[in-house]
C-alpha positions in Angstrom: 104.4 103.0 85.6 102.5 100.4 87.6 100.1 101.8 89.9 101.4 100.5 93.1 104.6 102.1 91.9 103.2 105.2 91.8 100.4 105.4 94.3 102.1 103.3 97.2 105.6 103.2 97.1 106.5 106.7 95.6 104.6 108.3 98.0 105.9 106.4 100.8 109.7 107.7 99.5 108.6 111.2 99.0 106.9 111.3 102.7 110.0 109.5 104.4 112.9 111.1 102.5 110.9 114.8 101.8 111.4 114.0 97.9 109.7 114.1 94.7 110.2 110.5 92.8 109.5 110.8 88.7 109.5 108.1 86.7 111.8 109.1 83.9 111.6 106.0 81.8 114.2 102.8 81.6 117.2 103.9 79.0 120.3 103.7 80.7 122.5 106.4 78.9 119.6 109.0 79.2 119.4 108.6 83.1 123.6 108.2 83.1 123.5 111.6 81.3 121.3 112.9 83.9 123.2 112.1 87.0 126.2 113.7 85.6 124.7 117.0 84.7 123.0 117.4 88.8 126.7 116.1 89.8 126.6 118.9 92.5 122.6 118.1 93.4 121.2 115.1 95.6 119.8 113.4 92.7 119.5 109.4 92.9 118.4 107.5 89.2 117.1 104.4 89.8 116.7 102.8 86.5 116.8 98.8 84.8 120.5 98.9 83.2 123.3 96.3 82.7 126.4 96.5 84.5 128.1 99.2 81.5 126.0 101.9 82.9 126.5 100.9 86.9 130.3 101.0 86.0 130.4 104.4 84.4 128.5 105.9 87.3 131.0 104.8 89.8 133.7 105.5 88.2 132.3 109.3 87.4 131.8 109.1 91.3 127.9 109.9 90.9 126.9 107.1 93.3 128.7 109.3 96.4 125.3 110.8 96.7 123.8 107.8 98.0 126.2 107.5 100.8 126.1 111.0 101.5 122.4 111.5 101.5 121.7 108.6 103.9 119.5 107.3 101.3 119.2 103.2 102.1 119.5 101.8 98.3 119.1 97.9 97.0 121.4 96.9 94.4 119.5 94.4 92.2 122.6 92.7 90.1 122.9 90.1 87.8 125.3 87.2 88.9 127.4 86.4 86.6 127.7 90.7 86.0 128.7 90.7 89.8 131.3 87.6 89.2 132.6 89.8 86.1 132.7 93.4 88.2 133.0 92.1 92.2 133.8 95.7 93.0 130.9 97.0 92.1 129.8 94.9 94.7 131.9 95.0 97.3 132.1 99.1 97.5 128.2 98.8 97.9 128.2 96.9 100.5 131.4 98.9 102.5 128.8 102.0 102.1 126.1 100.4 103.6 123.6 99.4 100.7 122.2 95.7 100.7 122.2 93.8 97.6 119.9 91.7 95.8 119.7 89.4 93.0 118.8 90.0 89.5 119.1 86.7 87.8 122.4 84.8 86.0 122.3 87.0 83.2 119.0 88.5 83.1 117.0 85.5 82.1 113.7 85.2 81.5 112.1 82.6 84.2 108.8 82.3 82.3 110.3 79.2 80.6 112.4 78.1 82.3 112.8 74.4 83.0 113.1 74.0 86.7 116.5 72.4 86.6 118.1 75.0 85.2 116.4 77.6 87.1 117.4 75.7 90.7 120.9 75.5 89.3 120.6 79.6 88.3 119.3 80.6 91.5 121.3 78.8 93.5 124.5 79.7 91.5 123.3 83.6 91.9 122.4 83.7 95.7 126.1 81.8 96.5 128.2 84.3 93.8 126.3 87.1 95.4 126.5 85.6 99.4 130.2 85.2 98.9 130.8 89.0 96.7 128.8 90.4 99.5 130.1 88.7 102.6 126.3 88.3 103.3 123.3 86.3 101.5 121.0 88.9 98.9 118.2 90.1 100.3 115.6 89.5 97.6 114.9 88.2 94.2 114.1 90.5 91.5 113.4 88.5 88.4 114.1 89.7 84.4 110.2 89.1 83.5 107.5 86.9 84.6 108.6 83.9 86.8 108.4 81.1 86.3 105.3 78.5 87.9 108.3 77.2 90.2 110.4 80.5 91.2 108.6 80.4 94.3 108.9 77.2 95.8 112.7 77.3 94.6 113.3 80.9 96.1 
């Protein structure tokens, strides 16, 4: 895990929420199979999936915790995942959570001609503003940005 990760914001979580974070690693179906065994403990996973994992969890009802533990959460989504799954979405938003953008379709920006990127962005933020009822709060993008994601953010 990145340093910063570890060192800064970790410890910022721990301090503020009275927490221990662990980074447990980025395979979906291990950390799906770990919030359904501590069903009955505050346990939150925060982990890089696609939208099959996010859809399992709700439906199992793990996410509840989040509401219920007062514990403010981002939901970084894909667009075109959020077009395919809006209430996903929407029920994040109705329990308080803000949501950000993860790309089209989990892109890569390195090389991306701007064109395309402009038209991926902008599609995103306005599939996102009008899921959400509100404009994403941030930009989280697949790999390395682009020289342009920037200015075009």
């Amino acid at each position: 895990m990145a340093p910063w990760m570890n060192g800064t914001m970790s410890k910022s979580f721990e301090d503020k929420y009275k927490c221990k974070v662990t980074f447990e690693g980025t395979r979906s179906l291990v950390n799906l199979e770990k919030m359904q065994k501590n069903k009955d403990k505050p346990y939150l996973s925060v982990v890089l999936m696609d939208d099959p994992v996010m859809i399992m969890a709700v439906q199992e009802g793990l996410l509840e915790k989040l509401t219920t533990a007062a514990v403010p959460t981002t939901v970084s989504t894909c667009g075109m995942a959020a077009q395919l799954s809006p209430w996903l979405i929407e029920d994040a938003v109705k329990r308080g959570h803000e949501i950000a953008c993860h790309g089209w379709r989990w892109e890569k920006h390195a090389h991306m001609e701007e064109a395309a990127e402009r038209e991926a962005i902008a599609r995103t933020v306005k599939v996102l503003t009008q899921i959400a009822g509100t404009r994403p709060v941030g930009w989280h993008t697949r790999s390395t940005p682009s020289p342009n994601t920037r200015r075009l953010l």
